[in-house]
C-alpha positions in Angstrom: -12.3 3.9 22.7 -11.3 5.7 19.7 -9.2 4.1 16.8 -6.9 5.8 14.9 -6.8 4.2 11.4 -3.0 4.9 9.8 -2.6 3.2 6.4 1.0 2.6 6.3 3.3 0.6 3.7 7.7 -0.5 3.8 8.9 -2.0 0.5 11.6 -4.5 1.3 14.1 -5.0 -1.7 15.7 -8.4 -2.2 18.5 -9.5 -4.2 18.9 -12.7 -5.2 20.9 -14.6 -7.3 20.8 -17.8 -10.1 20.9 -20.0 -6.8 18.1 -18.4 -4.6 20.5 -17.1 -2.3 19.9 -13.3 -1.3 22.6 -10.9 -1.4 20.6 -7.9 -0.6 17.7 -7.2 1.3 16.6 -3.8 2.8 13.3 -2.1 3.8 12.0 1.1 2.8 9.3 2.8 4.5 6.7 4.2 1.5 4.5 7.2 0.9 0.5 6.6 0.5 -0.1 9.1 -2.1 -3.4 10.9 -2.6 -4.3 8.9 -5.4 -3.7 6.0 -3.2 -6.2 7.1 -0.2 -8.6 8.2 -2.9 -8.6 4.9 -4.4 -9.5 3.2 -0.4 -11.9 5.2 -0.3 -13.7 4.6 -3.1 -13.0 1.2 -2.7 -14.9 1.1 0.7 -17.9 3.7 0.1 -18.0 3.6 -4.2 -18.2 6.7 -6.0 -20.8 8.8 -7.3 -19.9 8.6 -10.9 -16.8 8.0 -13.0 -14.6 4.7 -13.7 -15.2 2.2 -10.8 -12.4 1.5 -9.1 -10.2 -1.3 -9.0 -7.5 -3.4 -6.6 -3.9 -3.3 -7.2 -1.9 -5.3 -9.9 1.1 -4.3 -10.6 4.2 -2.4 -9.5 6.6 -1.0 -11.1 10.4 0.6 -10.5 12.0 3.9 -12.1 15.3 5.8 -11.8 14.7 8.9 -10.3 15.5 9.7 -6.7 13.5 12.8 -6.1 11.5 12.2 -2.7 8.1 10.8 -2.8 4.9 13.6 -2.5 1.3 13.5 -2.1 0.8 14.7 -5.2 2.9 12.0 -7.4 0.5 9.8 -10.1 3.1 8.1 -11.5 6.8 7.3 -11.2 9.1 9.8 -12.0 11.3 7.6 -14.8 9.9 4.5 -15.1 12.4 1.7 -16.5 10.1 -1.2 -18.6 6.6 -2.3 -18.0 4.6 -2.9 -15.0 5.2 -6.4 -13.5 2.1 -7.9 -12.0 1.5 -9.0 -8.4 2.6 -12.5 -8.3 1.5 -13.1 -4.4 -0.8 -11.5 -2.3 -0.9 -12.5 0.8 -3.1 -11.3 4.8 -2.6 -11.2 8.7 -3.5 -9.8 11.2 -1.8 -8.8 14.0 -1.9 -6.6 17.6 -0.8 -3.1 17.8 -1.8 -0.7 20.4 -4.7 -2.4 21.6 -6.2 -3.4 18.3 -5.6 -5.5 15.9 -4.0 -4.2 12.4 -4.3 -6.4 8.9 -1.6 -6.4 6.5 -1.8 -7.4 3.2 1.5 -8.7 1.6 2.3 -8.2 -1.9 5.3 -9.6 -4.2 6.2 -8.7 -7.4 9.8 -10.1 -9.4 12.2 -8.4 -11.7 13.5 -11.4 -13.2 17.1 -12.1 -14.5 16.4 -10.1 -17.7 13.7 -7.6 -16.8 14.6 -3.7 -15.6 18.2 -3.5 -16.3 20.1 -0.5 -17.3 23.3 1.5 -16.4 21.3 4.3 -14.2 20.5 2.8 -10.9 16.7 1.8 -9.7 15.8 4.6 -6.9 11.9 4.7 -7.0 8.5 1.9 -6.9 5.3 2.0 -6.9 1.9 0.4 -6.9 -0.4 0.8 -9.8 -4.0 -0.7 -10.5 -3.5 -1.6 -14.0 -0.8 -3.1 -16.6 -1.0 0.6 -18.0 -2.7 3.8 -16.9 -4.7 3.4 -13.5 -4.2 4.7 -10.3 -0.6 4.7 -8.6 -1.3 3.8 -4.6 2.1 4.2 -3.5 5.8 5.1 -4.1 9.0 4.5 -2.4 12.3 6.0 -2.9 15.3 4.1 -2.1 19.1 3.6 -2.0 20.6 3.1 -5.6 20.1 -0.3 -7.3 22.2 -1.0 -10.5 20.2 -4.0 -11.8 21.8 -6.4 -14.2 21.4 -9.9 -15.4 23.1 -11.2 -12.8 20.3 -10.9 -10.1 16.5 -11.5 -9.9 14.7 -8.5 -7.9 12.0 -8.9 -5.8 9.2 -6.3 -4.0 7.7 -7.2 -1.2 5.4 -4.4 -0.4 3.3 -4.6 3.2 0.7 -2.3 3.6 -0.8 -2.1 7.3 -4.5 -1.4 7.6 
């Protein structure tokens, strides 16, 4: 039997406000960028010289819509700092005969963090407050986010 090993990630958005309630929630599916399958790698097998590398802790959202590529190392217009990983969570499941693992991870925009007038279209997932290694980013519908609602990531990746 041969497996066929496709990394895949969604983002769901959710909106929620002072009361817990969500208002919004959507899914986006993502782009595993080259920097992201460089950094698996290297997780699994090391590397020969150079920075060792590291998991993923934070993510971060941005402004520009411009469709996600291999090539991207960053966002395109990131709006604040990174906010770090706040849950990570695994499971496995069955898919076509074998069984997948996804790892869960949640990140939250509160109240007062990333607003602005220009809408949120782009996330990703970074290895370091700063710097590091982007594994992912996802463009999506047009978020104006204001005070008036936390934001929350949940990003599945599927092993």
């Amino acid at each position: 039997m041969n497996e066929n090993q496709e990394m895949r990630g969604r983002l769901t958005l959710r909106v929620s406000d002072g009361e817990s309630r969500t208002l919004y929630e959507r899914p986006h599916n993502n782009r595993i960028v080259t920097t992201g399958r460089m950094l698996v790698a290297h997780l699994f097998g090391g590397v020969e010289s150079g920075a060792t590398p590291t998991q993923v802790t934070h993510m971060a959202v941005g402004t520009n819509g411009t469709a996600a590529a291999d090539g991207d190392q960053a966002l395109r217009a990131q709006r604040g700092g990174r906010k770090e990983i706040g849950e990570v969570g695994y499971e496995e499941f069955p898919e076509g005969g074998v069984t997948r693992v996804r790892a869960r991870l949640t990140a939250e925009f509160d109240f007062d963090e990333a607003n602005g007038n220009e809408p949120l279209r782009e996330a990703g997932v970074f290895t370091a407050a700063e710097g590091g290694v982007m594994y992912n980013r996802v463009v999506f519908e047009p978020v104006t986010k204001t005070e008036a609602f936390k934001l929350t990531l949940i990003w599945d990746i599927v092993f």
